[in-house]
Each structure stands twice: as C-alpha cells, then as structure tokens.
Backbone as CSV, one residue per row, in Angstrom:
resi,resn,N_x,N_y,N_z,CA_x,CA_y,CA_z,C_x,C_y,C_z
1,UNK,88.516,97.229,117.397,89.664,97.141,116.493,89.285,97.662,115.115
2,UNK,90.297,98.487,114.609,90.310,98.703,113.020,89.656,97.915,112.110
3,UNK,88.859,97.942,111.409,88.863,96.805,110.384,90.368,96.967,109.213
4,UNK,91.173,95.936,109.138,92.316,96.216,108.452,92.108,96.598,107.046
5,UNK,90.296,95.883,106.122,90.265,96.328,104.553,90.310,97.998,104.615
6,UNK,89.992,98.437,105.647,89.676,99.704,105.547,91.047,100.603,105.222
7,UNK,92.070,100.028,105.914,93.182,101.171,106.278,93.971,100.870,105.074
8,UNK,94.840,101.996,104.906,95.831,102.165,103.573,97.469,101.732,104.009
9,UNK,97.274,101.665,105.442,98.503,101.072,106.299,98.103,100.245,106.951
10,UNK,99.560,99.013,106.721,99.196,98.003,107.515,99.033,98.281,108.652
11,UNK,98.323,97.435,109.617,98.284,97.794,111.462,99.641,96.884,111.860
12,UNK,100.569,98.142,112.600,101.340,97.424,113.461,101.175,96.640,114.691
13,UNK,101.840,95.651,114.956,101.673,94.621,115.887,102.120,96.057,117.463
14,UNK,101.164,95.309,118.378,100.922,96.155,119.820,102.506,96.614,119.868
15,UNK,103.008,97.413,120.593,104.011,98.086,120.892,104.323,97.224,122.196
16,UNK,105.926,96.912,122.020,106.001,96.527,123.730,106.025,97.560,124.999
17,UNK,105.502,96.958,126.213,105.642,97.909,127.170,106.602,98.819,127.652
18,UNK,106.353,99.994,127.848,107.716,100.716,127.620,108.147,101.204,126.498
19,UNK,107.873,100.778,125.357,108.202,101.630,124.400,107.246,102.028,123.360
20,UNK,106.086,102.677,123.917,105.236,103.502,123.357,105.497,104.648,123.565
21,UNK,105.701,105.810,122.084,106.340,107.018,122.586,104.961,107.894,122.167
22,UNK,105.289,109.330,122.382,104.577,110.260,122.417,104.031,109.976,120.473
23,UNK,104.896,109.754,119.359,104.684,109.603,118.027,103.407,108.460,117.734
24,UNK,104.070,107.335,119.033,103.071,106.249,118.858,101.702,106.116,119.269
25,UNK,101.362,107.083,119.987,100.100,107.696,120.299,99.885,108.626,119.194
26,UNK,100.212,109.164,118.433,99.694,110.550,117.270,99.508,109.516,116.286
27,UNK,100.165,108.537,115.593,99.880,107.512,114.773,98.786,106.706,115.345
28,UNK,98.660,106.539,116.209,97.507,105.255,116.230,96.206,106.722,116.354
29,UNK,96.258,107.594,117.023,95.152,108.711,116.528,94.721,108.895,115.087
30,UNK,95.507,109.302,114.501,95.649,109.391,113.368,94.563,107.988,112.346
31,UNK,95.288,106.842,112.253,94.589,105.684,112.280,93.259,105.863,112.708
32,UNK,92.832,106.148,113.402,91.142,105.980,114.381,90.552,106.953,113.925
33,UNK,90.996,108.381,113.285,90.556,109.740,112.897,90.429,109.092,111.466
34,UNK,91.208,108.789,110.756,91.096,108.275,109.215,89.623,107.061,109.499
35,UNK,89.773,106.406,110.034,88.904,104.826,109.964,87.498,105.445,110.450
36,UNK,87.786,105.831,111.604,86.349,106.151,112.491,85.501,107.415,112.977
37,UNK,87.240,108.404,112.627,86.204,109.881,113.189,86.034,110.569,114.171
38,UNK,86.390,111.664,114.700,87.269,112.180,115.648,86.449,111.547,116.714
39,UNK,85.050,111.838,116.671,84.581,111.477,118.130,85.147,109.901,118.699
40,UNK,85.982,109.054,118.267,86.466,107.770,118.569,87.586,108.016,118.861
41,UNK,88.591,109.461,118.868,89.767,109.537,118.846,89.709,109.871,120.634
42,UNK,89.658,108.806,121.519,89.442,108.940,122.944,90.778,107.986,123.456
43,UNK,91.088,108.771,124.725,92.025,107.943,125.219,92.138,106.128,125.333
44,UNK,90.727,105.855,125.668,90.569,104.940,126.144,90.396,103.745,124.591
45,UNK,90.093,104.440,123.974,90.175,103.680,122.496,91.224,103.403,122.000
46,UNK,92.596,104.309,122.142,93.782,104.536,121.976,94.434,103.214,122.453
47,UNK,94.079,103.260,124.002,94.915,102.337,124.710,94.740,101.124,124.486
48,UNK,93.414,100.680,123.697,92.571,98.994,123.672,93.664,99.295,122.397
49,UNK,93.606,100.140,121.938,94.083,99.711,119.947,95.635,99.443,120.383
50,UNK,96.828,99.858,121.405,98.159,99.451,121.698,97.960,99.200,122.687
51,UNK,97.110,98.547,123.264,97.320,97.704,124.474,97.770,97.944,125.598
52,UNK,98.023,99.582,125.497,99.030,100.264,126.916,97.733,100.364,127.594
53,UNK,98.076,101.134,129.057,97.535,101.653,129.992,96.763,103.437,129.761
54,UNK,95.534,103.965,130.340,95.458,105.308,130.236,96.705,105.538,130.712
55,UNK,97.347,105.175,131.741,98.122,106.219,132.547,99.547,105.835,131.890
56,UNK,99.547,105.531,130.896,100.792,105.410,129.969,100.602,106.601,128.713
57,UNK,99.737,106.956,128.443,98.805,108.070,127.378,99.288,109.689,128.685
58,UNK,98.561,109.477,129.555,98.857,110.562,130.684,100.409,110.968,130.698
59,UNK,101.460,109.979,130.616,102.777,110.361,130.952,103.297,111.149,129.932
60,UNK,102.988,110.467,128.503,103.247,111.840,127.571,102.006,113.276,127.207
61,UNK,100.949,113.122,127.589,99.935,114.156,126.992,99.574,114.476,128.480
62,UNK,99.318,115.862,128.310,98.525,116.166,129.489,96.870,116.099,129.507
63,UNK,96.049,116.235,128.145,95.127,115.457,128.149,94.947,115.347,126.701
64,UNK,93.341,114.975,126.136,93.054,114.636,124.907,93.068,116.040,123.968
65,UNK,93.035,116.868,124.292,93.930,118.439,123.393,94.780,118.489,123.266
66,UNK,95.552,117.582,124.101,97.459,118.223,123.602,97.348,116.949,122.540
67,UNK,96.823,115.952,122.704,97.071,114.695,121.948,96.570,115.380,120.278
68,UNK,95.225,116.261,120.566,94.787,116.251,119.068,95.450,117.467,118.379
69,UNK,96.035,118.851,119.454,96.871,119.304,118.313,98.242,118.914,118.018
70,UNK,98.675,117.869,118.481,100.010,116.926,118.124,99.786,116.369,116.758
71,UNK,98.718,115.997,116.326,97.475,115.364,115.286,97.986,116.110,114.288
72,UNK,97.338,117.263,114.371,97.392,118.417,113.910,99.376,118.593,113.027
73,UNK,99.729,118.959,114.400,101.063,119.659,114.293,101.317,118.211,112.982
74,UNK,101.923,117.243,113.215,101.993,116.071,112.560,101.825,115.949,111.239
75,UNK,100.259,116.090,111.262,99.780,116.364,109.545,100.550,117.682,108.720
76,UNK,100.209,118.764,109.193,100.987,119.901,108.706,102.419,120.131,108.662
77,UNK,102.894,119.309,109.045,104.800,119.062,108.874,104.784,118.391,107.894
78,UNK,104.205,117.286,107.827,104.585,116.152,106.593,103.731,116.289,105.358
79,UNK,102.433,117.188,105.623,101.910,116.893,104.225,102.050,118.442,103.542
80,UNK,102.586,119.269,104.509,102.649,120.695,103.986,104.293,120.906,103.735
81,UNK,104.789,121.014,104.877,106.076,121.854,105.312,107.144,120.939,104.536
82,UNK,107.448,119.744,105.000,108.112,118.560,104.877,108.160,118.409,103.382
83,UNK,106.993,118.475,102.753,106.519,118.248,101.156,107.287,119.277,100.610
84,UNK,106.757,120.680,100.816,107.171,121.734,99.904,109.036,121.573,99.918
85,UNK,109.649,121.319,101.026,110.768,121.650,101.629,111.749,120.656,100.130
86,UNK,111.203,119.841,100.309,111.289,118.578,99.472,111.599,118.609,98.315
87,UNK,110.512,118.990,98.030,110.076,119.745,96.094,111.150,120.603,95.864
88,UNK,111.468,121.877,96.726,112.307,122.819,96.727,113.777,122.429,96.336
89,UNK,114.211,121.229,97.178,115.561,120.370,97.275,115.505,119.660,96.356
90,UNK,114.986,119.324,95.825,114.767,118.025,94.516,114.859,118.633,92.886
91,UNK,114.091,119.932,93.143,114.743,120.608,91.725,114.372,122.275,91.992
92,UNK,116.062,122.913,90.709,115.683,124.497,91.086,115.235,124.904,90.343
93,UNK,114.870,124.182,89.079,113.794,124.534,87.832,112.747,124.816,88.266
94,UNK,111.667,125.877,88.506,110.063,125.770,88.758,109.220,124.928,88.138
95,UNK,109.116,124.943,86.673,108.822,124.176,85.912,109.064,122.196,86.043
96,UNK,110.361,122.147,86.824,109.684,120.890,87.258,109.545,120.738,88.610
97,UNK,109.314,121.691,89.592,108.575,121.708,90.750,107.123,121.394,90.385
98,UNK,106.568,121.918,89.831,105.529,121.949,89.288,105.005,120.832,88.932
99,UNK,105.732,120.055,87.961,105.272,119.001,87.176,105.489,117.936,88.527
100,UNK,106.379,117.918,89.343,106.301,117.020,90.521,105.324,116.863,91.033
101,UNK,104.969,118.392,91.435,103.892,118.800,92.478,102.188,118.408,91.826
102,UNK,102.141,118.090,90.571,100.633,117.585,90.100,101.241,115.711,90.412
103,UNK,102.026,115.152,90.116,101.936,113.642,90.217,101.871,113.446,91.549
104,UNK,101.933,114.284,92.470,101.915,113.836,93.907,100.289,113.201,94.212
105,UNK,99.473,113.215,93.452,97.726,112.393,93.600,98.046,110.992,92.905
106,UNK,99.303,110.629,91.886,99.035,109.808,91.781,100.290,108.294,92.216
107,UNK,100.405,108.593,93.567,102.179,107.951,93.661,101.730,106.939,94.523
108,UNK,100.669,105.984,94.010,100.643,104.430,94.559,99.988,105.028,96.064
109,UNK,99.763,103.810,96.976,99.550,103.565,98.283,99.851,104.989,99.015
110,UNK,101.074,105.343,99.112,101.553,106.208,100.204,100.478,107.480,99.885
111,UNK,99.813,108.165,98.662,99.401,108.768,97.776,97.891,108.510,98.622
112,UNK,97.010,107.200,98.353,96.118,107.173,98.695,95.947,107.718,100.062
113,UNK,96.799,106.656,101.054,96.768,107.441,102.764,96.855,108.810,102.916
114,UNK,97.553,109.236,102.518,98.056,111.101,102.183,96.827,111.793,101.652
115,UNK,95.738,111.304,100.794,94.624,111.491,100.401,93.263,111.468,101.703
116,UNK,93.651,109.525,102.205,92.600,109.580,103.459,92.914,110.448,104.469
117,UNK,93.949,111.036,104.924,94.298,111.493,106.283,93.871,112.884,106.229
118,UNK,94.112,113.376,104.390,93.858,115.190,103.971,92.054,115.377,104.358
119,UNK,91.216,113.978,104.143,90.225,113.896,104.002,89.556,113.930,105.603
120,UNK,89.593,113.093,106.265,90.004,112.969,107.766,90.081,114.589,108.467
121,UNK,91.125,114.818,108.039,90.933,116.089,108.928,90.369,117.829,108.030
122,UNK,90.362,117.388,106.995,89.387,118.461,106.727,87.747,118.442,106.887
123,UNK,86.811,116.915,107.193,85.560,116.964,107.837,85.871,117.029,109.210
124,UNK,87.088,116.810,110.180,87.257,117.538,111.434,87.283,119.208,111.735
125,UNK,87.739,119.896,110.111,87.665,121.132,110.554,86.222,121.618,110.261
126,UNK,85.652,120.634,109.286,84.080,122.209,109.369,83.079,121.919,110.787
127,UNK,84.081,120.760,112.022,83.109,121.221,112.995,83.915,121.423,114.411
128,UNK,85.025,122.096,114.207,86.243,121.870,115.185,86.892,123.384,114.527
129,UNK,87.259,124.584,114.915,87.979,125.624,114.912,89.271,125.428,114.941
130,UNK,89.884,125.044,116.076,91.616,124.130,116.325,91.982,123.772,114.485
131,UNK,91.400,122.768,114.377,91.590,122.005,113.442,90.990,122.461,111.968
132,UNK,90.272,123.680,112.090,89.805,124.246,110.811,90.913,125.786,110.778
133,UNK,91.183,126.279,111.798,92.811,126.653,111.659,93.995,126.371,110.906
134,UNK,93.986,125.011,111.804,95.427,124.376,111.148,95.229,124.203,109.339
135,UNK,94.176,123.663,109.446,93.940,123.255,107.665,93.780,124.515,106.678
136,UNK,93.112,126.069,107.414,93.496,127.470,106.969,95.010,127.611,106.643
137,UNK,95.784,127.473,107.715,97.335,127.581,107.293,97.927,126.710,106.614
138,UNK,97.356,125.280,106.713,98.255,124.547,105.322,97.688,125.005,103.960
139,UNK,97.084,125.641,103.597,96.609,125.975,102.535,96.938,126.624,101.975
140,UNK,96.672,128.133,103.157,97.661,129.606,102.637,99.347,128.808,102.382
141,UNK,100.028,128.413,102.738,101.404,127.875,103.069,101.520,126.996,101.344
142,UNK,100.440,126.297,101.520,100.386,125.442,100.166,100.622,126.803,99.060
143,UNK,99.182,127.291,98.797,99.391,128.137,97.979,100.290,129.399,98.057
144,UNK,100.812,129.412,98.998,101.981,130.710,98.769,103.111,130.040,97.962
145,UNK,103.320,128.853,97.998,104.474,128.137,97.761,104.788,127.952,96.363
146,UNK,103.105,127.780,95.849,102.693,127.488,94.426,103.086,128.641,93.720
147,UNK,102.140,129.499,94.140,102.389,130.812,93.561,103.603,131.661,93.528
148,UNK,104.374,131.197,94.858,105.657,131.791,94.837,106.669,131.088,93.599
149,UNK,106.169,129.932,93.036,106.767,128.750,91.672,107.133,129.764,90.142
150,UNK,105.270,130.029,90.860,104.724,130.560,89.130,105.871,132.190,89.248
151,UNK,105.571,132.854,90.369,106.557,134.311,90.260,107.926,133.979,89.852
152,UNK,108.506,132.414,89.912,109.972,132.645,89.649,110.065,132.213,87.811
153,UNK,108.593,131.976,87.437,108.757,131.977,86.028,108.809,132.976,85.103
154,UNK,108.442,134.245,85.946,108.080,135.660,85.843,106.768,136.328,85.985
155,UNK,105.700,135.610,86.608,104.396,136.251,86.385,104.128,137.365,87.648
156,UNK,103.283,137.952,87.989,103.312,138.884,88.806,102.477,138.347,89.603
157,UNK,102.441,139.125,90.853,102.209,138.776,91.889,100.499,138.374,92.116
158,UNK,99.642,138.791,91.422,98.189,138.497,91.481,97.896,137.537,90.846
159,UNK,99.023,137.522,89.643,98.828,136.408,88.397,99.423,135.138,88.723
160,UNK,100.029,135.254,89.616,100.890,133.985,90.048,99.623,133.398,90.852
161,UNK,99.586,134.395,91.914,98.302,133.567,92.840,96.956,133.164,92.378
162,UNK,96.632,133.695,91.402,95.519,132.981,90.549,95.673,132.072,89.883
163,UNK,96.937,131.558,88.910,97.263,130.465,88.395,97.662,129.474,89.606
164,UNK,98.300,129.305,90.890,98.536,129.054,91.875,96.944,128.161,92.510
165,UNK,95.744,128.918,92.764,94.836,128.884,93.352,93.784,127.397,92.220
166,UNK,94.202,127.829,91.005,93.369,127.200,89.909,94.474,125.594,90.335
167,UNK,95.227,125.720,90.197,96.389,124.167,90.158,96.185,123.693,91.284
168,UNK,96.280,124.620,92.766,95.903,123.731,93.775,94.479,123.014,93.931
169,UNK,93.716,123.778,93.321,91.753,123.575,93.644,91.521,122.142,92.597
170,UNK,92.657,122.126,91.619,92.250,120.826,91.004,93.290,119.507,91.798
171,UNK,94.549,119.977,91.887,95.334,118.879,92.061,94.604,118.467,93.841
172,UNK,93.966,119.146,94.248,93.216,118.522,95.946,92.357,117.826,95.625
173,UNK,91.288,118.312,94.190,90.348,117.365,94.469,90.375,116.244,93.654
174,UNK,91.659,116.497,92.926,92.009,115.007,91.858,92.603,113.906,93.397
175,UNK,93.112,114.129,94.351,93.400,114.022,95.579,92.429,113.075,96.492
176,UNK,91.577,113.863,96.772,90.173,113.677,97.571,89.102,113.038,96.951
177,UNK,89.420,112.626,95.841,88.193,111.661,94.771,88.177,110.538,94.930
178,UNK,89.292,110.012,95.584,89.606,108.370,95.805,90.090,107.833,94.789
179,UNK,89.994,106.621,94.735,90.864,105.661,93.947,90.177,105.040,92.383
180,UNK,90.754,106.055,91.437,89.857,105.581,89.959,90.620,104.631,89.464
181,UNK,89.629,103.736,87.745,90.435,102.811,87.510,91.917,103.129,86.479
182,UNK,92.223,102.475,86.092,93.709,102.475,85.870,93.271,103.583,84.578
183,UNK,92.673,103.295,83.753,92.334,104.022,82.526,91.692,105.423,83.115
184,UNK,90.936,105.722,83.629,90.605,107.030,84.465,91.960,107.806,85.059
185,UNK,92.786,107.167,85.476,93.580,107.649,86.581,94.579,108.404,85.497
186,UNK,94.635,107.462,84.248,95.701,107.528,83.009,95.373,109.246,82.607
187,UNK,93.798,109.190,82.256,93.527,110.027,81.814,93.428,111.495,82.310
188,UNK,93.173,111.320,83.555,93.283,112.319,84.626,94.715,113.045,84.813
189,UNK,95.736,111.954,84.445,97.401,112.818,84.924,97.398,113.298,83.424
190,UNK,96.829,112.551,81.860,97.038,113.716,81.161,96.744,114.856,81.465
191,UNK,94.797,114.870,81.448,94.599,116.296,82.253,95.474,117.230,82.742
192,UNK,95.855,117.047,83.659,96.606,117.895,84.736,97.706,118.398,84.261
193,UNK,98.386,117.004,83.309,99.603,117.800,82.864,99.161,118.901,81.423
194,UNK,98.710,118.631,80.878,97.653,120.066,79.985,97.598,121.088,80.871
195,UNK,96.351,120.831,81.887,96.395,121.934,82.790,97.659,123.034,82.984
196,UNK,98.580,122.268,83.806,100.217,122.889,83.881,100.652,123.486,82.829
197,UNK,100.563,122.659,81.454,100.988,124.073,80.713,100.483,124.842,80.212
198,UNK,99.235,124.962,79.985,97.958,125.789,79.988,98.679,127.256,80.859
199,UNK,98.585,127.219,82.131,99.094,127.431,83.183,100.401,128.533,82.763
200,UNK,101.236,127.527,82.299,101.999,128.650,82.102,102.059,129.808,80.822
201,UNK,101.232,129.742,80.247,100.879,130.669,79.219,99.683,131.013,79.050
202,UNK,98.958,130.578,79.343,97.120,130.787,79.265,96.929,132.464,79.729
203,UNK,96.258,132.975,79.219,95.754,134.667,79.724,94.949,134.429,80.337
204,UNK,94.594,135.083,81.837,93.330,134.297,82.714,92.216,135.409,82.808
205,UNK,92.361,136.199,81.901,90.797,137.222,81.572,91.460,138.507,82.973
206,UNK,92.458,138.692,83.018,93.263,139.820,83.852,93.528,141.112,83.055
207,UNK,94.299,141.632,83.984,95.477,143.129,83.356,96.492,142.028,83.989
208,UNK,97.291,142.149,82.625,98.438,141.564,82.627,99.551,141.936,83.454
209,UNK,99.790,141.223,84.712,100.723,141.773,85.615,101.917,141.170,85.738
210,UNK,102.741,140.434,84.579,103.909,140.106,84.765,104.934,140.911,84.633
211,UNK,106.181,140.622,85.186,107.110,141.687,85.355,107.601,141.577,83.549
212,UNK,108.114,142.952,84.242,108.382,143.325,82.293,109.501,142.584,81.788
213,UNK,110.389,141.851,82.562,110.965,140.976,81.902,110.408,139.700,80.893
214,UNK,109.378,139.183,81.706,108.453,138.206,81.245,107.756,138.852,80.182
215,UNK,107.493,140.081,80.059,106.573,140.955,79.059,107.550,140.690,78.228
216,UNK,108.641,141.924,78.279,109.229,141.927,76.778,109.758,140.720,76.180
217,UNK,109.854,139.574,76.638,110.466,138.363,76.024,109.153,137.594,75.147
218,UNK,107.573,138.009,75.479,106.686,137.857,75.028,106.730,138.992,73.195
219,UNK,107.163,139.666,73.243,107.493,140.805,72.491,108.015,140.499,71.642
C-alpha cells in the first residue's frame, strides 16, 4: 500500500466490483509511478492497490503497454493540451496568457501533484523511449504555444521562440523544485513576474526579428 504522507491526493476508498473502469486503472498507475516508480507499475500491484482481479485489468488493457501508454496519453491531455486549450479560452490578451501561465507553479495542492506526476514521468523517460517521446512532444507543444503568445505581441519568429524557451526552462524548474517556504515561494512569483516583463522588452543579444509593425511603434 501507498504510504498516504507521501501522496498529494487523497487515496480513494477500493472501487466497487464492477465498476472499475479503464480511467481507474490509469489513476491508480499513475499513483504507484508518482510514489514508487515505474518498475512497481505491474498489474499485479495495481490489483492489491483496488482490490480487483488481474483478469478485471485484462478486460480493459490488452497488456501492461497499452496500460502505460494510456499513462502517457493521460498526462499529455491534461497537463499539456487541456492546459494550453484553457489559457487560450480564459483570455485573448497574450499578455495575460502569460501572466497565468507563470502562476501555474504556484496554485496550492493541485500545483504540487501536477509538479510530482511532471517529475514521475520525466525520470521514466531518460530510461524508457515510449515515454521519453511523449515528454519530447509535450514540450515542443508547450513551447510552440508559448512562443506562438510572444508572436501575437509582435516579435518574430526566432525571437518569440527564444523568449518562449527562456520562460518555459524557468517556469518547469520553479515547478520541479518542490515545495518552498511561504517567504521563498513569495519571492520566487516576484521573480518570475520580473522575468515576464523583462521578456517582453528585453533585447536577447539577437538581429532583431520583429515584424515591422512591432519595430516602427518602437520608433
């Protein structure tokens, strides 16, 4: 069993029989990949942690690969696709896409898990290909998204992705640092928000490639 100090989610009570679905197997994976580490992510561990049967695991997966790129698929909907989609719908200003998109390291509990799970499966990819894939494409996807922010402020296309590349490389590992104290944490979202507007005006030692609209208004 889990140790519960460990997890950032409570453990749900066993599932009744019969209604363990294909989700409720990718969550309790998930769980065992965060706590313990892929090599524990086994059928048979699965089934002690909800109490089902292997051959209740068998009826939805055809074996422990379809289960782990379900894992996979899972993480990259909700912490990539799902996210950006989000941000997009929530405001058409870039500028406060942006400013959203740095407080997302610091939004309580849900924030931390979203942190353990990013963590979780990126030491699954430097020894797993499948899974060092998937975490290749949430990245590119991440940063196209970013950078596609900065182009609608006017910067050009190299300049976007370099200011893009600098915001994601900090806001992951302000992310992946774990849990500082309240006064650290304070100080850290100033940071970032400096950073951001740094960001949007800072010269990054380039040839200036913003479109000439953005030029001549500099003018």
């Amino acid at each position: 069993m889990i140790p519960h100090v460990t997890s950032t989610k409570p453990r749900s009570t066993k599932p009744a029989r019969g209604t363990c679905t294909p989700e409720t197997w990718v969550e309790a994976a998930t769980e065992v990949l965060v706590d313990q580490g892929i090599d524990r992510v086994r059928v048979d561990v699965l089934a002690q942690e909800l109490g089902m049967t292997r051959g209740s695991f068998y009826w939805h997966f055809k074996d422990r690969e379809e289960l782990l790129r379900r894992v996979l698929q899972a993480w990259r909907n909700s912490a990539t696709e799902a996210l950006t989609q989000r941000l997009e719908r929530a405001h058409t200003d870039p500028r406060e896409q942006l400013q959203d998109l740095v407080s997302l390291p610091w939004r309580g509990r849900a924030a931390v898990r979203a942190a353990r799970i990013e963590l979780a499966i990126r030491a699954w990819g430097r020894r797993d290909e499948m899974a060092a894939q998937v975490v290749r494409e949430a990245d590119e996807s991440r940063l196209g998204y970013i950078a596609q922010v900065f182009s609608a402020l006017g910067f050009g296309v190299m300049d976007a992705r370099r200011r893009a590349f600098i915001l994601y490389s900090s806001l992951l590992g302000d992310s992946l640092l774990g849990e500082l104290s309240e006064h650290a944490a304070l100080a850290q979202r100033r940071a970032r928000l400096e950073l951001i507007e740094g960001l949007f005006t800072a010269t990054l030692g380039c040839a200036d490639e913003r479109t000439p609209e953005h030029a001549s208004a500099d003018a």
